[in-house]
C-alpha angles and dihedrals in degrees: 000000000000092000156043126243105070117214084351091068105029106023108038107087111254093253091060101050097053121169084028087276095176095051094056095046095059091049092046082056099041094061093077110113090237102043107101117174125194106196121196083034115137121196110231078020116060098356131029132220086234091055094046089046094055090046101053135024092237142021133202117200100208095173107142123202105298101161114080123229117247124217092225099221125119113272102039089113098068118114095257101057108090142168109257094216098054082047101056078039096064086036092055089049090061095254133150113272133196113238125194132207095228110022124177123205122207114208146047104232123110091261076063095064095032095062094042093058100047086042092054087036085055095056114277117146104213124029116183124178111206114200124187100213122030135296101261089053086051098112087216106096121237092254097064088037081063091051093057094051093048082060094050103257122146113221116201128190130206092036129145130190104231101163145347116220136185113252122233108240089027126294125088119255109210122201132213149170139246119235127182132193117258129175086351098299124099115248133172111273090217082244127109142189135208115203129177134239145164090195126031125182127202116217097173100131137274120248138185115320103219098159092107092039095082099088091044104081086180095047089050088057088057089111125227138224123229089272088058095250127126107288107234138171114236098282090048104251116142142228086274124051132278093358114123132197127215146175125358091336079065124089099221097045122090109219097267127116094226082053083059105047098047083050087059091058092043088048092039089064096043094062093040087055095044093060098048088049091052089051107049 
């Protein structure tokens, strides 16, 4: 990126993020004498895990989850379907932003309620949340579940994204399907709902961004868990030495920024240890 600040400067909704509060962090901690930063640098691209390796006696992959999850139904191509975080992204750079009049937002994460309610504080009419479970599975907490309905969102639980069509006359109709919970695991109802849009975000979840990895044959042998994160131990080190793992790229770690920067201290003893340890 441009700059620094990671999801705190690209992936937190604008009215989150006020006095520009990511931006100074990252300056106050950038004054330090033996902080260097090397911004628009992409790893497999620019750089590789084997030269950093040779540079430096550790390395920490930091790289968060930059790909965004699809919901795999047809529709979700049209031109009114977007991402919510690259949305809050180009929000958050001061660009110009499409804003609907009834937007529906899939998903039940904090970016869900973030972008419902910057869609609803930039002008939208009608702001609904459609979660596929219930509301207490929904990972946003209840108080920011409480934010979002002071703003005037609705918030719906069980249910599933099935397609997205074109409407006649413009605007998109998307239908799902109800699901209810039944001997304690969630299974479809038989019922459905159409409900129309002119804007719908996605808030799915991000995962590991690999697209650049392919030229990096170290970096290809990092090994990775089930969730497609990097597999670590408990202090983040990874399956190669001397390469660490931290935040919401790292196995261990839930998608939350206090989670990441408890992982850096972790991370930050580990390698301290490691290299005493190398050298007695």
């Amino acid at each position: 990126d441009s700059r620094p600040g990671g999801l705190n400067e690209t992936g937190i909704a604008a009215y989150k993020m006020l006095d520009d509060a990511a931006q100074k962090e990252a300056a106050w901690l950038l004054r330090h004498p033996c902080i260097e930063i090397r911004l628009q640098t992409v790893l497999g691209r620019d750089v590789t895990l084997a030269s950093l390796r040779e540079q430096y006696h550790a390395v920490v992959l930091a790289l968060g989850l930059a790909a965004q999850r699809r919901l795999q139904i047809p529709g979700e191509e049209l031109p009114g379907v977007l991402p919510a975080v690259p949305f809050i992204a180009a929000l958050r750079r001061g660009e110009t932003v499409p804003v609907g009049r009834e937007v529906v937002v899939i998903g039940g994460g904090m970016t869900a309620i973030d972008i419902a309610i910057q869609i609803r504080l930039l002008g939208a009419d009608i702001v609904h949340i459609c979660y596929r479970r219930g509301i207490e599975d929904m990972g946003a907490s209840e108080h920011e579940r409480q934010l979002a309905r002071d703003q005037g969102v609705l918030i719906h639980a069980g249910l599933r994204p099935v397609e997205i069509r074109e409407a006649v006359g413009g605007g998109m109709e998307l239908l799902m399907d109800f699901w209810h919970k039944e001997a304690g695991k969630w299974v479809p109802s038989g019922k459905s709902v159409t409900c129309f849009a002119d804007q719908i975000f996605t808030a799915i979840g991000q995962t590991l961004d690999q697209s650049t990895w392919v030229d990096d044959p170290k970096l290809m042998s990092v090994a990775l868990d089930a969730q497609g994160k990097i597999a670590v131990d408990e202090l983040g080190r990874t399956n190669l030495p001397f390469i660490y793992a931290a935040g919401d790229c790292a196995g261990r770690s839930p998608d939350l920024t206090v989670h990441a920067v408890a992982d850096a201290k972790r991370v930050a003893s580990a390698i301290l240890a490691d290299l005493k340890s190398e050298v007695a």
